[in-house]
N, C-alpha and C positions, 0 to 999 in steps of 0.2 A: 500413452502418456497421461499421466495424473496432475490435473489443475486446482491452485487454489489460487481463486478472486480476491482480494480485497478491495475493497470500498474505503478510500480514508478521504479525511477532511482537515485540515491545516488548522491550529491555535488561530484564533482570532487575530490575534496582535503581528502575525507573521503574516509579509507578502509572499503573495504568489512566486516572487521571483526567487526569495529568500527559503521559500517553500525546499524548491524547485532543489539549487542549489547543496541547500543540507542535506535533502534525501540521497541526492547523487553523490556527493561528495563524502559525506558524514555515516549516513544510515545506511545507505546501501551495502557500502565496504565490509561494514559489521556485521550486517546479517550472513552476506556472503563466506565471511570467515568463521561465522558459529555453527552455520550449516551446510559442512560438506557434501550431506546429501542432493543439495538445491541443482537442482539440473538449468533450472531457468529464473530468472529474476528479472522480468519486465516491469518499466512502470510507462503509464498512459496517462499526462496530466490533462487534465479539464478544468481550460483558464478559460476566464468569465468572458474574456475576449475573442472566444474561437465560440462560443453558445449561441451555436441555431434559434433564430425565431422568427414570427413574422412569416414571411412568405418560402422561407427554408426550413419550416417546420410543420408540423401539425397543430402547435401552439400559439393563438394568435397573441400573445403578450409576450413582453420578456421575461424571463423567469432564472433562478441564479442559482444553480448548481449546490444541492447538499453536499457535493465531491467533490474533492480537488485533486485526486489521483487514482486510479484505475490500479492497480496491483495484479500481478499474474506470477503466482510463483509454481513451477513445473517442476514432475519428480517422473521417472522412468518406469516405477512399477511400485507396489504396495510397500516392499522391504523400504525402499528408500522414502515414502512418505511416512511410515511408522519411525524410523528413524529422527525426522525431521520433530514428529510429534513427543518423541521422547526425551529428544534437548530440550526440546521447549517446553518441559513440563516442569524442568527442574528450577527451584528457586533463585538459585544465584544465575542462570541464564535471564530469566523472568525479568529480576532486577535490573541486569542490565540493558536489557532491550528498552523496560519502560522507562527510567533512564534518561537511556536518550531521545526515545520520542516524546517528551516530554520538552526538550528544547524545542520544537516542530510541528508535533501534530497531534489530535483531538483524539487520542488511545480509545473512549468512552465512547465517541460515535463512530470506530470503525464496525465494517460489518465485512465476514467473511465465509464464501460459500467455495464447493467443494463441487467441482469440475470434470467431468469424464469426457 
């Protein structure tokens, strides 16, 4: 199985809950529907409320998470992540996606790596 991580972090102006909410509700549905190939589409949020510190960490201060969701989107074998890359290369999908993370989330500081 083929993993790709994402690293995202939420618009300022949006709560965590409100985060929460759009991506499941709003973003997820979408992505899920543009990319037949997506075998997996987890999200792991990182609310400032569950942030180990102190004597549950290694870190002795409190410190506030650059993330606010984990991403994990899975593909079966190389066909199907080449697939995945070839939607997404085109313009009018492009569009749409930024879009709508744009109602949500910070597109400029996400960060995404590529998982075996």
């Amino acid at each position: 199985m083929i993993k790709l991580i994402a690293l995202i972090r939420k618009k300022n102006n949006v709560s965590e809950k409100e985060f929460k909410e759009y991506y499941e509700n709003i973003h997820a549905p979408l992505i899920t529907k543009i990319f037949p190939s997506l075998k997996g589409y987890t999200r792991n949020y990182l609310l400032e409320s569950n942030l180990l510190h102190g004597e549950f960490s290694l870190e002795p201060q409190k410190h506030y998470s650059s993330y606010n969701v984990i991403t994990e989107l899975s593909f079966d074998d190389e066909d199907e992540l080449n697939q995945f890359f070839e939607i997404s290369s085109k313009e009018e999908i492009v569009k749409i996606i930024r879009e709508d993370e744009e109602n949500f989330l910070d597109s400029k500081k996400t960060i995404m790596y590529r998982v075996d």
